[in-house]
N, C-alpha and C positions, 0 to 999 in steps of 0.2 A: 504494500500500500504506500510506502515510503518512495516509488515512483508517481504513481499519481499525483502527491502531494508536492512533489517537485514540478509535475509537470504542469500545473498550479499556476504554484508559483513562478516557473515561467514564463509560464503567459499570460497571468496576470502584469508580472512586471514589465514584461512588452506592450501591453494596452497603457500601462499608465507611461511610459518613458514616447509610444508613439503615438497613439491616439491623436492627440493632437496634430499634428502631423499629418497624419492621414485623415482626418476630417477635412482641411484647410485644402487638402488635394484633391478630395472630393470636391469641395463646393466651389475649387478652379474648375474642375475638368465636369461639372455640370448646373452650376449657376445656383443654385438653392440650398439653403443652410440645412433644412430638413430633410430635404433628397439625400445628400450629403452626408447626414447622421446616420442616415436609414443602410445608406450603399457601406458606409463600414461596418457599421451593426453585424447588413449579412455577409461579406466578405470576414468579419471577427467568429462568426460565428462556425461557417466551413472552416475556419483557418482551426478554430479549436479542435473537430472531429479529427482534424491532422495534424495536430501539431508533432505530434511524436513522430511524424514521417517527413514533415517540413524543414530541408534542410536549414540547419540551424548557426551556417555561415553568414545568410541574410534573410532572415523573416521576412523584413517589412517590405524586400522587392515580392514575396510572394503574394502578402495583404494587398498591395498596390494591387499588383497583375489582380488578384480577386478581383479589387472594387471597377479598375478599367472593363472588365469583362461583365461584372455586374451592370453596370452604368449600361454597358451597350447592349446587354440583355435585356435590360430595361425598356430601353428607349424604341431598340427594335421590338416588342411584344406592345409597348403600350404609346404608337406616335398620336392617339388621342389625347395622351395623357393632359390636365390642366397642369401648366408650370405656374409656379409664385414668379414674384417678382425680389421678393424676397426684403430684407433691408440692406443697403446698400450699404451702410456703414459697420454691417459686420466682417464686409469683406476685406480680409486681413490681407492685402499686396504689401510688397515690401518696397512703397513709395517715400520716400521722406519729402513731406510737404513744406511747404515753403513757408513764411511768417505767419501765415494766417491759419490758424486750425480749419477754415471751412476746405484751404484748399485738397486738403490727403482725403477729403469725402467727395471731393466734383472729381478727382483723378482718378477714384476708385468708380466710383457712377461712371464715368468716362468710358474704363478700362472693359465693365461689367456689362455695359451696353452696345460694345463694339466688340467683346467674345462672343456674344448670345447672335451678334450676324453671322459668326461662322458655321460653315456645319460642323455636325457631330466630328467627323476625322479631324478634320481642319483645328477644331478645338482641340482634341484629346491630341495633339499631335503638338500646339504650342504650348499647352500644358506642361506636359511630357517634356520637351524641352526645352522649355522658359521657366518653367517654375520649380520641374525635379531636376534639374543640368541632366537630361540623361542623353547620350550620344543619336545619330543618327541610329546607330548599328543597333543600342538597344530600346532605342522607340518603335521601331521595326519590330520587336522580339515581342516587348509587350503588347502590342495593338497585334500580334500577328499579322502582319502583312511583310511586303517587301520593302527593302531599306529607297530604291526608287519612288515607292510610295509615299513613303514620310518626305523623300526628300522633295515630290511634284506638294502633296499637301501643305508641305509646310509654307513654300513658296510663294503656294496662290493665300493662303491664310494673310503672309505677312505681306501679301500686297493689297491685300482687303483692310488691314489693319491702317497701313502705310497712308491711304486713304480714305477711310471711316470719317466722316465729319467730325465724331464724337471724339475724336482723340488730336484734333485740330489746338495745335499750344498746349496741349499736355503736356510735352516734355521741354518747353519754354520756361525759363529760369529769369524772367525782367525783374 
């Protein structure tokens, strides 16, 4: 019983040291705080039935890989689905705003409003590599597809972005 009770603790300790973590990547790579909670929840929750088989050099690439896969199970089973809009000020970018406290809230609205134009790849793919640094080669791994993939997605994303109204002086510093 003295494994269980390790295996526990664990994975307990991995929820609390990544959880956060993996929430904040959730609610990048699908726009909703609650979506968000929900997509690690079940991604925590399969990750538990295996933990003991989950190689235990990196968890938390495996918890991601869940919630990406979650997220797109998601979206493809339910494109009825009603999305929130959410509160814009929970979303945590790693902007540092300028004198004015309002402006890290209109960069984050900005940022949150010109992700939600991309598609699903398009997004899970700047995600993936704007917000986790994770290479061409394994954004490709995780989204399974081919590394051409990410690299045609990510392209046309960052030239949707590049042009977005919404992000017009965003990164103007007067």
């Amino acid at each position: 019983m003295a494994a269980a009770g390790s295996r526990d603790d664990d994975f307990t300790a991995f929820v609390l040291a990544r959880s956060a973590r993996l929430v904040h990547f959730a609610r990048m790579l699908c726009g909703d705080t609650g979506l968000a909670e929900d997509l690690v929840q079940t991604a925590l929750e399969k990750a538990y039935l295996r933990w003991d088989r989950i190689e235990m050099a990196d968890p938390f690439a495996y918890v991601r890989q869940a919630v990406v896969n979650q997220h797109l199970s998601w979206v493809r089973r339910r494109p009825w689905r009603e999305r929130s809009t959410g509160d814009a000020a929970e979303l945590d970018l790693l902007l540092e705003p300028s004198g004015d406290p309002s402006s890290g809230v209109q960069h984050r609205v900005a940022i949150r409003s010109a992700l939600a134009g991309l598609s699903r790849r398009e997004r899970a793919v700047v995600v993936l590599r704007y917000v986790e640094d994770l290479t061409e080669r394994e954004t490709a791994a995780v989204l399974g597809v081919a590394v051409g993939t990410v690299k045609s997605a990510n392209a046309r994303a960052l030239d949707k972005l590049r042009t977005a109204p919404e992000l017009a002086g965003v990164g103007d510093r007067s």
